[in-house]
C-alpha positions in Angstrom: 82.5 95.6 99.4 83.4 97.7 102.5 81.7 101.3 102.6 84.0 103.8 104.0 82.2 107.2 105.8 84.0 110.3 106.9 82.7 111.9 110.1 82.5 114.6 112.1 83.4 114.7 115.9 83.9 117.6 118.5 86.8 117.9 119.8 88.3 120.0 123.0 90.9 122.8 121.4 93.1 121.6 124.4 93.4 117.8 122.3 96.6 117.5 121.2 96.7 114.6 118.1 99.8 112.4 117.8 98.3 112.1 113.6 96.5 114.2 111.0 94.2 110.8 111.3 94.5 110.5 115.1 91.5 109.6 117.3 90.7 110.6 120.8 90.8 108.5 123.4 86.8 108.6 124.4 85.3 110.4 121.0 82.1 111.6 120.8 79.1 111.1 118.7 79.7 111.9 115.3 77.2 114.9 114.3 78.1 115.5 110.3 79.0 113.1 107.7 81.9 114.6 105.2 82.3 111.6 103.0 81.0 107.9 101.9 83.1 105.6 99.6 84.1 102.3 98.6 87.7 103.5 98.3 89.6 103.3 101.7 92.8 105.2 101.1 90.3 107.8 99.4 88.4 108.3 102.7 91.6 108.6 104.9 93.0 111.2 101.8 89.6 113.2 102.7 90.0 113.0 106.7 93.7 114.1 106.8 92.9 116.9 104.5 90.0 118.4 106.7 91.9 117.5 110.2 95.0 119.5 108.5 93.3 122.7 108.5 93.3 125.4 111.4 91.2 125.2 114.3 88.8 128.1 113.3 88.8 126.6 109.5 87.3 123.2 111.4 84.8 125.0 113.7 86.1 122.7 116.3 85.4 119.3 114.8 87.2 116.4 113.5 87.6 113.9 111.0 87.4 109.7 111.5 87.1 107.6 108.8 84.6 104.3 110.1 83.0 101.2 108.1 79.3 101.6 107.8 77.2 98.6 109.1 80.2 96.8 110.7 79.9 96.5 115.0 82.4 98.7 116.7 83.6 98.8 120.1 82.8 102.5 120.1 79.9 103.2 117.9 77.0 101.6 117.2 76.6 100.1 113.5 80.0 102.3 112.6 83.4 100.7 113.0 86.5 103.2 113.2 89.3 102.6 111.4 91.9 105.5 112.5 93.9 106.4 113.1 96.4 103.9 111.1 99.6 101.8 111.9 101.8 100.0 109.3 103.6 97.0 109.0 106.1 95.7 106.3 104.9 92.5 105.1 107.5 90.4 102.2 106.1 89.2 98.4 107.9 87.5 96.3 109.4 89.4 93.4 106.8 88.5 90.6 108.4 87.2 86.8 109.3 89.6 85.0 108.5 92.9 87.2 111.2 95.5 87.0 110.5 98.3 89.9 111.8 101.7 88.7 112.1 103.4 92.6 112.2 101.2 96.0 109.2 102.5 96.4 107.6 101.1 93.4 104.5 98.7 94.2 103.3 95.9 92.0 100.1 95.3 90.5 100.3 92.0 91.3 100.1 91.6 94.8 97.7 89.0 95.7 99.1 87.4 98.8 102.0 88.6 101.3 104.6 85.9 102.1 104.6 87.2 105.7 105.3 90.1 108.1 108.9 91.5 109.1 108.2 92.2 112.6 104.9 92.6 115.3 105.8 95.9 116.0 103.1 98.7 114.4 104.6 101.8 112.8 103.9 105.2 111.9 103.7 105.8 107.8 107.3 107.8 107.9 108.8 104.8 109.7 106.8 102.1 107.6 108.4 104.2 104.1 112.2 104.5 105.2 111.7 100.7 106.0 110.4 99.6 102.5 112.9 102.1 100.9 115.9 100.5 102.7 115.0 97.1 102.3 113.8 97.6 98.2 116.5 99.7 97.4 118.5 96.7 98.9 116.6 93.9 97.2 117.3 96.4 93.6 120.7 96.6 94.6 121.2 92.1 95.3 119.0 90.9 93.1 116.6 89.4 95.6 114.1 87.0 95.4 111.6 89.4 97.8 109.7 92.7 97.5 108.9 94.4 100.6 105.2 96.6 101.0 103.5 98.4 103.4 100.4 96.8 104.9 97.8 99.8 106.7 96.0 98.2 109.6 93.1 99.6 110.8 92.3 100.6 114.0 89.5 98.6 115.3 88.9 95.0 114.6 86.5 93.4 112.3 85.7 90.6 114.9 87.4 89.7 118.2 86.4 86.5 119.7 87.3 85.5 123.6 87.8 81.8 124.5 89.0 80.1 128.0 90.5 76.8 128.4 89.5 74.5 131.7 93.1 75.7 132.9 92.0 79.1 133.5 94.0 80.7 130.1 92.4 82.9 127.8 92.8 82.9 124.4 91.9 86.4 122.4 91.8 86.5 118.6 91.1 89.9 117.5 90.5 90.1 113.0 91.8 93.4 111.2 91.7 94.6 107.7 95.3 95.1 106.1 95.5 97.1 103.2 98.6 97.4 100.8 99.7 101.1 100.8 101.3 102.6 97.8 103.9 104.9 98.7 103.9 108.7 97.6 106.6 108.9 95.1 106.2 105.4 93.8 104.9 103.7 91.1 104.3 100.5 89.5 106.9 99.8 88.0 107.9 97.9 85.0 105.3 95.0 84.0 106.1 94.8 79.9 108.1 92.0 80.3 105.1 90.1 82.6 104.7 86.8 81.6 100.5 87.1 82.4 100.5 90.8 81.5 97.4 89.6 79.2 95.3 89.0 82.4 93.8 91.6 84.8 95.9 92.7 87.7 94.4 93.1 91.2 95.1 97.0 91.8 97.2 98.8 94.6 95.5 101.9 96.1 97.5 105.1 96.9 98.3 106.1 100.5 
């Protein structure tokens, strides 16, 4: 299991952040821990809260959430993971799931049938998406379900390979998680055929 710690960086009063969980470009050392948790969406709760607050109620510093013990390109031993980008990734609908919003999630989401587009968006693009597409899907009677997937910022592994004609290959490893939307829910599962068994849980974003 991942361990999730909030930190503490300095930051110039001059920085201007494009995100309440924005990084800069070159950050320094971390100096304070604020947080350390198993729960990812919890951590990046914590770090937008504190990085929300005035400059003088900050004392200058700044929140990033990183994975303890994991290499990063950065740190040593910490791994940042904001600030965040989102993709919309398709399931299919499961039996017997009846989503009360578009921006209902399912408990059941296990695997993604695969993403919409390349492109990385911010969370307000990432949630009109979903909302257009589900309240669509509501509206036809699709066979799909559309979620939000939070990619982190840094990658778990990134391997570099050449071939003998000079071409390089880079494949770079990140960690998706399934974002549940403010405002959502879970929806309907009553009617579930396997609503016996244990459902793999959706953390809130």
């Amino acid at each position: 299991m991942a361990c999730y710690r909030v930190v503490l960086i300095p930051v110039d009063e001059n920085w201007t952040p494009a995100s309440p969980d924005d990084v800069p470009a070159q950050p320094p050392q971390p100096n304070e821990r604020l947080l350390e948790t198993e729960d990812f969406f919890s951590a990046v709760r914590e770090a937008i809260q504190f990085n929300q607050q005035t400059w003088s109620e900050r004392k200058g510093r700044w929140a990033v959430v990183c994975e303890v013990g994991c290499p990063g390109k950065t740190w040593p031993g910490l791994r940042i993971c904001t600030p965040l980008r989102y993709k919309i990734a398709s399931i299919w609908w499961p039996p017997g799931w009846e989503p009360n919003s578009p921006l209902d999630m399912p408990l059941c989401i296990c695997r993604t049938h695969g993403t919409l587009q390349e492109d990385q968006l911010s969370y307000e693009q990432a949630l009109a998406t979903i909302q257009a597409l589900n309240q669509q899907a509501m509206d036809r009677a699709s066979t799909m379900w559309y979620v939000m997937l939070a990619v982190e910022n840094e990658p778990v592994s990134r391997t570099i390979s050449y071939d003998p004609a000079g071409l390089q290959t880079t494949v770079e490893i990140r960690r998706l998680h399934v974002a549940q939307p403010a405002g959502g829910g879970h929806g309907d599962c009553s009617h579930c055929p396997a609503r016996s068994l244990d459902c793999s849980m959706v953390a809130p974003a």
